[in-house]
C-alpha positions as a printed Julia matrix, in Angstrom:
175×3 Matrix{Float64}:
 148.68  111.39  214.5
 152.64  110.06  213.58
 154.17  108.36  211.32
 154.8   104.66  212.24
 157.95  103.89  210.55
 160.84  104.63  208.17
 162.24  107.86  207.73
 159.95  110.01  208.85
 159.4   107.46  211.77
 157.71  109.25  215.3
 156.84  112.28  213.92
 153.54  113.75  214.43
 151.14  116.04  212.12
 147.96  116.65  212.18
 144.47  115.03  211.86
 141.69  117.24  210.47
 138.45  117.54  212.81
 135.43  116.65  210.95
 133.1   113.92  211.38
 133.42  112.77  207.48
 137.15  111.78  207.62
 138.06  109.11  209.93
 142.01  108.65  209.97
 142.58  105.43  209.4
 144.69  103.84  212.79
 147.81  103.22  213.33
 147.36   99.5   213.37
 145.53   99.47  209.99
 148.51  101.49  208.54
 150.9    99.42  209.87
 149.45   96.24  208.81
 148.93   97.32  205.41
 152.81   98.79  204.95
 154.12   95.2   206.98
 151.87   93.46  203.83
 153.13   95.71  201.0
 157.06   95.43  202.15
 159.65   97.21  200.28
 157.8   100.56  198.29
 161.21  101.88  197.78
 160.93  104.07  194.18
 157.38  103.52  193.69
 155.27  106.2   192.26
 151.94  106.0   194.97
 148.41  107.43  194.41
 146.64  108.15  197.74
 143.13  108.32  197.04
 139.77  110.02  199.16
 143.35  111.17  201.48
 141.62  112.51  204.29
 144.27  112.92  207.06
 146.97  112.28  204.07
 148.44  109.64  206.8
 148.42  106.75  203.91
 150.81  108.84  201.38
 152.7   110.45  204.32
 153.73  106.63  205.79
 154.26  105.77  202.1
 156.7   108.55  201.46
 158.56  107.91  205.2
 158.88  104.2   203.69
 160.82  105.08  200.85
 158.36  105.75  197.95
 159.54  107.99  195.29
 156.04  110.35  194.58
 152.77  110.69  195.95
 150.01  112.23  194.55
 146.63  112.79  197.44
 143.47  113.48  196.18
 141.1   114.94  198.86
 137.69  116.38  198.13
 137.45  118.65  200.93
 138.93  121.78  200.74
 140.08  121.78  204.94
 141.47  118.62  205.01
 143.31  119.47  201.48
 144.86  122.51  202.83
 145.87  120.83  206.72
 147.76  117.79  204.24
 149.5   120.64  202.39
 150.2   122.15  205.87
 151.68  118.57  207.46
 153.61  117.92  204.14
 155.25  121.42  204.58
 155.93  121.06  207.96
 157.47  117.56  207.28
 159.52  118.78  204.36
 158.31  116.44  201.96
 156.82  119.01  199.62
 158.89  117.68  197.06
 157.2   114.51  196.74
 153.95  114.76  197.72
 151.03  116.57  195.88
 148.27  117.08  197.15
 145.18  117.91  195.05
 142.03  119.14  196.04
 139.28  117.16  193.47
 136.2   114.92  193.53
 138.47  111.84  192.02
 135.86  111.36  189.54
 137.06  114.67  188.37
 140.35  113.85  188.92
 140.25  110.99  186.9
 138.5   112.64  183.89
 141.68  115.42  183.65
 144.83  113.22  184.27
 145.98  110.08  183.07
 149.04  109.07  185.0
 149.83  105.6   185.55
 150.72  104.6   189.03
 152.84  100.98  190.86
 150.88  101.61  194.06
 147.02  103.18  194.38
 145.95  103.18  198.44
 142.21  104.29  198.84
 140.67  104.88  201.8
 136.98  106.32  200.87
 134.43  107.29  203.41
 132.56  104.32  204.67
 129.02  106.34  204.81
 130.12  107.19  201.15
 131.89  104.3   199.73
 132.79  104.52  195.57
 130.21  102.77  192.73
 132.15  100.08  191.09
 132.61  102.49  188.04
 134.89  104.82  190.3
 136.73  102.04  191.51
 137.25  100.37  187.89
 138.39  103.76  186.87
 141.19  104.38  189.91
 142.33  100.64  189.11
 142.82  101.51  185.58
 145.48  104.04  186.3
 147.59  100.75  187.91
 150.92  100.07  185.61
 150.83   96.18  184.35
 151.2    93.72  187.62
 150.46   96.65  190.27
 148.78   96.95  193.38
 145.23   98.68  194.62
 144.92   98.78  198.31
 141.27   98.87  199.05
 139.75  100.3   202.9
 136.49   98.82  202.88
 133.56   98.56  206.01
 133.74   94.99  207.58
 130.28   94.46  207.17
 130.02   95.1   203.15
 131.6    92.48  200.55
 134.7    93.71  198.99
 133.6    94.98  195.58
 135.34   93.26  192.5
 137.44   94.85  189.77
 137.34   95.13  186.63
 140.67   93.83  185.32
 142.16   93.4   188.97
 142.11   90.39  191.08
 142.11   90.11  194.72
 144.98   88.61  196.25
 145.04   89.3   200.03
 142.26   90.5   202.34
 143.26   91.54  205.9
 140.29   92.12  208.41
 140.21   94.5   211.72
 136.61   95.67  214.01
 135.01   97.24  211.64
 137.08   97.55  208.31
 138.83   95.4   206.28
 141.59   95.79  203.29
 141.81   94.03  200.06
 144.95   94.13  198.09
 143.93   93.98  194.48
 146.33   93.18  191.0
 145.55   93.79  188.07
């Protein structure tokens, strides 16, 4: 995989191999950074991470701290590994934790939540209420969802933007 743009622009890291994490493709990415614009300074959660590509292009595009959850232990460990080897250390960390557990242990408040869950898996509403809730007043949720389900509505968040591909499509949700 590389990064598509901004500072960390053409470099390549890693994808894990498994069959549960599908890395989400470059033209996804890119169409959801092109939508967001400037994330200069933001503080960015990077939710269900999988190949940690989402908070990797976030941090190349200028955002300030990223904090990956990833339930699986091997794709936890190769994002530590790409972050390392990308010397971004410093603002990325990466956590290995069902986010339901995640959620129930830390309360930070975030400008930018990306989340990218498994689409044999995807989140009950109740998850995704709870990651919304950790958006700061007038913030946006960035929702991967499979093309053939309706995006799910939030509690507290409305959705502004939905951007469609194959067999996905993204809904950009404030609250």
């Amino acid at each position: 995989m590389r990064v598509i743009s901004g500072s960390l622009g053409k470099r390549v890291f890693a994808a894990p191999d498994s069959p549960r994490i599908h890395p989400m493709s470059e033209k996804v990415r890119g169409a959801i950074f092109s939508a967001l614009g400037d994330i200069s300074g933001l503080d960015v959660l990077d939710v269900y991470s999988g190949s940690g590509a989402l908070g990797i292009e976030a941090v190349s595009r200028g955002a300030d701290q990223v904090i990956s959850i990833e339930a699986d232990a091997k794709a936890a460990a190769l994002i530590i590994k790409n972050v390392k080897e990308l010397n971004i250390s410093n603002r990325v960390s990466v956590i290995n934790a069902r986010i339901e557990s995640w959620l129930d242990s830390d309360h930070t408040s975030f400008d930018l939540i990306i989340a990218d869950p498994p689409y044999d898996r995807v989140p009950l509403t109740e998850t995704l209420n709870s990651i919304a809730s950790r958006l700061k007043s007038g913030c946006l949720l960035v929702l991967s969802w499979p093309g053939n389900h309706e995006l799910p509505k939030i509690q507290n968040a409305s959705l502004i933007k939905v951007r469609s591909f194959k067999d996905a499509q993204v809904g950009f949700y404030r609250n």
